[in-house]
Every structure is written in C-alpha cells, then in structure tokens.
N, C-alpha and C positions, 0 to 999 in steps of 0.2 A: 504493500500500500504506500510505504515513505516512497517507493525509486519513484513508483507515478508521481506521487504530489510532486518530486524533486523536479523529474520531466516536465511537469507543466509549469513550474518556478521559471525555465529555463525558460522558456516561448516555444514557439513552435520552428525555430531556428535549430534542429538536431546538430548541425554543425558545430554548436558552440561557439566558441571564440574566431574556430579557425577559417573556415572559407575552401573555396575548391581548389582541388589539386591542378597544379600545371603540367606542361610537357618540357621533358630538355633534362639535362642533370649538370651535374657541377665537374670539372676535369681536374681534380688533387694532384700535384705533383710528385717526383718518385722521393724517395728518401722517406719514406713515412715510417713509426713506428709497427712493432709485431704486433700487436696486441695493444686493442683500449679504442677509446673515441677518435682517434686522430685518423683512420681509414674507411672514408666515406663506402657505403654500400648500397650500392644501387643507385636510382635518380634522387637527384638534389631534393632537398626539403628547405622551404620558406619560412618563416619566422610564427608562429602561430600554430604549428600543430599540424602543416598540412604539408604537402606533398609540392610545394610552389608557391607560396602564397606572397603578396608582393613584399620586397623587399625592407622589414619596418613596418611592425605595427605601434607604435609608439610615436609621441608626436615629437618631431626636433626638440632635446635638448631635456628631455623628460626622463633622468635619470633613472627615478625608480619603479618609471615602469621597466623599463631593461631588465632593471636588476631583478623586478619580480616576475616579467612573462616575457622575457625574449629569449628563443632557441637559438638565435643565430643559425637558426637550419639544421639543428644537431638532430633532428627527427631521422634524418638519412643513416646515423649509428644507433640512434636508441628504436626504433621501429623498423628500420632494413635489416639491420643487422640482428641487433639481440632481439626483437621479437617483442620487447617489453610490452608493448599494448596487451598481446595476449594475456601478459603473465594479471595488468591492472587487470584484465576482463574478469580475474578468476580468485582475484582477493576480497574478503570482507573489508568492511572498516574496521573489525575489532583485528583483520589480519596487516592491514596496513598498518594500522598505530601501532602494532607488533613492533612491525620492523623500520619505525622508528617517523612514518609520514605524520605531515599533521594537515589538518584543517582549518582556513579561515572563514571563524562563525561569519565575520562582516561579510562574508558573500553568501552566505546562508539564510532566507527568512527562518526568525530566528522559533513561528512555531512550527516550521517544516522540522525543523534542525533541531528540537527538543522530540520529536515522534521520530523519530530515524530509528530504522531496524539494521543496525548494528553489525550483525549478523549476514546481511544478505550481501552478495556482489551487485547485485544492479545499485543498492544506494551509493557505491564506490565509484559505481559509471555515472553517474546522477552527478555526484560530489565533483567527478573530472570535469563531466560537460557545464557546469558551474563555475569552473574555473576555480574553483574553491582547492585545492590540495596544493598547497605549499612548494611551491619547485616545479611542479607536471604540467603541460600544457598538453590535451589533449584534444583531437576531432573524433566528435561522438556522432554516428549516422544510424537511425535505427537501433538506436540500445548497443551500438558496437562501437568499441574503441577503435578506430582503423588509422591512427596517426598517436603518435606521441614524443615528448621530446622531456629536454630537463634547461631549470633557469637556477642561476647564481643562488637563486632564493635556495633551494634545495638543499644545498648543503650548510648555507652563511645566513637563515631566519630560522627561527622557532615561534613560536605561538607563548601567550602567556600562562595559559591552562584554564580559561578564568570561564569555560563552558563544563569542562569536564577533562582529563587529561590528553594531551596532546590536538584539541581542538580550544579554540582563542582568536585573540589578535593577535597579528604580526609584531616579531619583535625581530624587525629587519635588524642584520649586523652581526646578533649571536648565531655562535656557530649550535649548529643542531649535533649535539653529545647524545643523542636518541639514536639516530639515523645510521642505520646498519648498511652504508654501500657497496659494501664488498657482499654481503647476503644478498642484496637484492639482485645484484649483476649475477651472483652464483646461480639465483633462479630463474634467470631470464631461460626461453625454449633457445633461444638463437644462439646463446652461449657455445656450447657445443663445436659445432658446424663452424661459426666464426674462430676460434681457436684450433681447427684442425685445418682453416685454409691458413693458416699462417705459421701452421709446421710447428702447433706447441700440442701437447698430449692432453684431450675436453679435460678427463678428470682433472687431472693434475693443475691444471688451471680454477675448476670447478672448487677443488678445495683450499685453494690458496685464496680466490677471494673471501669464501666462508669464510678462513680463521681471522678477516682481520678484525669485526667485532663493532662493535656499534662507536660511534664517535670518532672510528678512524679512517683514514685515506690514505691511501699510497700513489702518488701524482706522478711517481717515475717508474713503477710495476712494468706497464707499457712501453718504457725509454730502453730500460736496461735488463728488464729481467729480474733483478733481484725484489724481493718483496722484505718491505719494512715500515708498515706505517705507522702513519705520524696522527698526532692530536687534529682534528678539524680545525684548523683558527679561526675566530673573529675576524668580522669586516667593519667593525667599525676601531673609531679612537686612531683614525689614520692620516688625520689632517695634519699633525706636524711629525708623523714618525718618515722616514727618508725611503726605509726599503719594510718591502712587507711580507717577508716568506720568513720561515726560521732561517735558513741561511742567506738572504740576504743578497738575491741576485738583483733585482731591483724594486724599483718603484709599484707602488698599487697596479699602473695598467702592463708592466710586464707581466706581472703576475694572472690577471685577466684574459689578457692575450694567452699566454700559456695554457690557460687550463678550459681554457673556451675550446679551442681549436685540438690539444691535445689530450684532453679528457672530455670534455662535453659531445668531443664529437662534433663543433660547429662547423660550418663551412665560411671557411676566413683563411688569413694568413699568420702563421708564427715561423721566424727563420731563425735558428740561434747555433750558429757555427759551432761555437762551443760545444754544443750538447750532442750536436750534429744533426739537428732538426732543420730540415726544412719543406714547409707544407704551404701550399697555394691553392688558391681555387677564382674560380670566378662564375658569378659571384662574388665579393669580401662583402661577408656578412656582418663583421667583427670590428675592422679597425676602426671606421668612423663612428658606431657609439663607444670607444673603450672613454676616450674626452667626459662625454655624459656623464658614464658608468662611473667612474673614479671620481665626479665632483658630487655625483650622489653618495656614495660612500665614505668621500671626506665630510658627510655633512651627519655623518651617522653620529654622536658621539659615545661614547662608554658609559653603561647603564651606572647612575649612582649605586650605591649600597643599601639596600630596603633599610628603613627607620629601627633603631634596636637594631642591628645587627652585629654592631661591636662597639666594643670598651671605647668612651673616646678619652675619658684618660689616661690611659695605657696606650691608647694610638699616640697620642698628645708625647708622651714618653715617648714611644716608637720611634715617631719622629727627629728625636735626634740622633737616638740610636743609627739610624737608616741614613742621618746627614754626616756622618761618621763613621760608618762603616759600607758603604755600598754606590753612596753618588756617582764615582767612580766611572760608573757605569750606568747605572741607570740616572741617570741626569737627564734635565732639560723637564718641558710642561708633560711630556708622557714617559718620562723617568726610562729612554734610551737613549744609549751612546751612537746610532746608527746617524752618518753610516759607517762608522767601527764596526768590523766583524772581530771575532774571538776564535781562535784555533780550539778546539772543543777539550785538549787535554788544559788550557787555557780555564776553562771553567766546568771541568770534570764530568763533560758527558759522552754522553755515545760517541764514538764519530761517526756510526753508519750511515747517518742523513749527509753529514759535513761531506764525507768522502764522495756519495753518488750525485754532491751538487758539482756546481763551476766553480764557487768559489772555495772550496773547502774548509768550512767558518762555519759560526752560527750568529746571528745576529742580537743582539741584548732585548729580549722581550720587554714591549713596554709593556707597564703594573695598572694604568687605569684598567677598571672592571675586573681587576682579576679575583676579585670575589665570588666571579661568576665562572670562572675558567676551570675549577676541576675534575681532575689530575692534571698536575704540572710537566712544565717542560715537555718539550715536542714528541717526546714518545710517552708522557704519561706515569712515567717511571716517580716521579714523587705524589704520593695521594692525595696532600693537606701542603697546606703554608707552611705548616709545623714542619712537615719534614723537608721543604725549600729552604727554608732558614737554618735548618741543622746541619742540608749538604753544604751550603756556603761556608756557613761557621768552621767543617771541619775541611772542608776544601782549600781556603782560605785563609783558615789559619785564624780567624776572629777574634778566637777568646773570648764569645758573648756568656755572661752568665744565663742561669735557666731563664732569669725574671726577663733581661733585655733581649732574650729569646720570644719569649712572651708578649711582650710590648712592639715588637715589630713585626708579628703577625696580626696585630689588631692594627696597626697603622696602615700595614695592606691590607685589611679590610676595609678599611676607611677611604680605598682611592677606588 
C-alpha cells in the first residue's frame, strides 16, 4: 500500500528525476585502471540517472546540487557494468539502512513516510524514484529501476536521524561511518563478469570488497591492487585547510577530480602522470563543475559540539596544554600545518597509505569537528581521543600527566 501512495507522491512522471535515454556513448582513453569506476561500460550515461540525459542538471554555479545529485555520467559503471539497479530492485528499506543508505525525510510527504512498509522492495523503488536516498540517483519506469548512478553525497552526507535511524535531514559534509561500500559493490550481479574481463579472479575480488566494513574506502584498490582502507573523510571544514586527502596530494578539487572519474565511474577527465593515470572522455562531464563543487564544500563548515558534550573547564585547561604541546602542527584556524606533509615514521603511523600515494607523507589532520570523526586516524587504528593523545604522548615523547591527558581531550571536544 506505502510503494503506491509513494508512486502517486511522485506524479505521474515514472521517470523520476531522470529523462530519456540518448544514443552515442563516450570514447575513454587507454591507460585506465583494472578494476573500479574509472572503465566506462557500454554507452555513455548523462547526469541524472539516464542513459544521455543532457549535459547538467543543475543550474550554473549551484554547488550543492552537484554535490547532492550529479553523476557526472557514472550510470555507464554503476548500471552497465555492476548491474546495481538490479541489486536497488531487490532491497528492502530495512535492507538498505543495513548497509549503511539513508533517507531524506525532506523529500518524503512526511505522512506517506510515517506508513512506509519497511519491509517491502517497491517502497525502496518509491524512495529512488523520489529522489529521496542519499547519494543514488535513479530512473524509475514502471516500478523498475532501469538507470542508476552514485553522487558525492553518498559517501560525504549522513542524515540527522531525527525521523527514525538512518532517515532525516541532510547533514551535507559528514562523512557517512554507516555506509558499507565495499559490501554493496561485493553484491552488485555485474560484479563478477566485470572482474573477470579485467583478468582479476570474481571471488577473490568478491571478498576483498566484503572485508572492508562499513565506514571504509579504498580509493586506490582499483590503481594498484593492493587493498587497504582508509577512514571515509569529511567534506567539510575545508575552506582554509591547503590539501584534502590524508596524504596530501592536493587541493579539494584534485581530490574530486580523482574520485569522480576514478571511482565514481564518471565520464570526465583525470591525468596524473605520477600515479600513471590517465583517462579522457568526451563528453567532460566533471571539470567544469569541480569550481562549483569545491566552493560548495568550502562553505560546508565543521558541525559545533552538541550542548553538554564536554568539560569546558578542563577544555579551558586543555587549551594550553595543546598550545604547548602540539601547535606545532596542528596550527593555524583548522589546527593544520598543510601544506607540510609528515613522513609517517615522523608521527608513528602506518605507512601503507603514505607509500601507495605520490607523495609518501600524511598530511596533519585538521581537529575542527573531530568530535564527530570516530575512530581516528586514517585507518581507524585509534578508537577514542583518549587513545590519540596517549599515541602522541608516547610517540613524542610528551611527558603529559594523566590529568593534562585528560584536559586535552575535552579541549578537542570542544572544537
């Protein structure tokens, strides 16, 4: 009963968002990655979910819709290749929030979206053809998902929970610590097939995305082979930080560029000699809103600290603790030294990220919001502040006592 009432929410526009498919495809260039979004499959896909749809649904200069529903044409990896629509067609909502999707009530009437049967697949196809699912843009024809694709939002929003868990408002910028991407690709049907035209072994592939686990991504899996992922980062708090990856290759839109074209599957351009990438299309679906994208994103800022959430006298102390022990480095209005990189035995972590970048480094995480960021450090490897502060102190050499141990985890609560 909910999918219909959702259906009729929608009009009588089964299309949805997206529009009719065109004819023609896109011509990628050679050097492309084994494995991952960066090898277009089949005919081009248009921005919107469809199979061609005109170049840009977004009106000039309109950040965040980009950031919330453009494909940049990646429908040609996530529906040619891996099949994903199928997989939406055959999920509940209680099987989506599983694995980590959320829902935005604000596209929901809000008493269609209090009767939703939870349970059933068609309110999922309902919820796509709404536009409503956080990251997915789909075209819905006759109760079928027959297009699908993935936006920025996907992995860089979460919702507030404020309907019921994992359905809310947008809370553009946080990275989504729910969202299981390495499971969902594991169950794509296309999976398979797409990993055996590229001469890797399905299983083998099949469980490698499984193990990596809700909250994480591996953005270079696809580059080099090896798997190591890392924490999802945050998109916002980026307006004066220099470089925006854990190590520090560059700016916000290299990194957009990057992962549009080389994991989303877009149809764009990324060249980077270094890495030995380079991919083209025409098509460039990507470079002229990266400008947009990034000024939307600098405007994101780092969510305060909810009310009561920490000692502020003891932050108050923290504080000078941290202006004495750590400025160092995290200096400046988002408490980083970027763009100083650090050699990773430098500040005592992994290298396996540091080594499979360009620059071999990790870049000094900036602290606003990081009340919201756990597990720390880019593999997750510290659970709490407490134990951030413990690895410095013994890293480092500190000499903090317990108390100004203490005191400077509440002053990073405080930012």
């Amino acid at each position: 009963m909910l999918a219909s009432t959702l259906m009729l929410a929608c009009g009588d526009d089964t299309q949805g968002l997206g529009g009719q498919a065109a004819e023609g495809g896109a011509e990628p260039s050679a050097g492309q990655p084994p494995l991952g979004g960066s090898q277009p499959m089949g005919g081009a896909s248009g921005d919107g979910g469809t199979g061609g749809a005109p170049v840009g649904i977004c009106a000039a200069g309109d950040g965040q819709c980009v950031f919330r529903h453009d494909t940049f044409g990646d429908e040609q990896f996530w529906t040619d290749a891996l099949r994903l629509n199928e997989l939406a067609q055959t999920l509940s909502p209680t099987q989506a929030l599983g694995v980590g999707l959320k829902v935005d009530a604000t596209a929901v009437p809000p008493e269609v979206l209090a009767a939703a049967d939870l349970t059933d697949p068609a309110t999922t196809v309902a919820l796509l053809d709404l536009d409503a699912v956080v990251g997915l843009r789909a075209t819905v024809e006759d109760g079928e998902v027959t297009r699908i694709g993935i936006t920025c939002a996907l992995c860089h929003s979460t919702v507030d929970d404020s309907v019921m868990p994992g359905v809310g408002e947008r809370l553009d910028g946080w990275p989504n610590r729910d969202l299981d991407p390495g499971l969902i690709i594991s169950l794509t049907p296309g999976l398979p097939a797409y990993a055996e035209s590229k001469g890797l072994d399905p299983a083998a592939a099949i469980a490698t995305y499984a193990s990596w686990g809700p909250g994480y991504y591996d953005a270079r899996f696809n580059i080099d082979g090896q798997s190591a992922p890392v924490r999802i980062p945050p998109a916002y708090g980026f307006v004066e930080v220099a470089l925006a990856t854990y190590t520090g290759e560059g700016p916000i839109s290299y990194w957009n560029a990057y992962v549009a074209v080389t994991q989303m599957g877009a149809q764009g351009n990324f060249v980077d000699a270094a890495l030995g990438i380079d991919i083209t299309h025409t098509p460039d679906m990507v470079t002229s809103k990266l400008p947009e994208l990034a000024a939307y994103q600098h405007s994101l800022a780092a969510p305060a600290p909810p009310p009561g959430s920490f000692d502020q006298d003891a932050a108050d102390r923290g504080a000078l603790t941290f202006a004495s022990s750590c400025v160092s480095c995290h200096s400046g209005a988002s408490f980083t030294d970027a763009p100083t990189l650090h050699t990773p035995s430098e500040v005592g972590q992994d290298p396996v990220e540091a080594n499979r970048s360009k620059t071999g480094a990790y870049r000094t995480t900036p602290l606003r919001g990081v009340w919201q960021r756990a597990p720390y450090f880019h593999d997750g490897s510290a659970a709490t502040l407490e134990a951030v502060v413990t690895h410095y102190d013994d890293e480092l050499t500190l000499a903090l006592s317990e108390a100004e141990k203490a005191d400077l985890v509440q002053f990073l609560l405080s930012l």
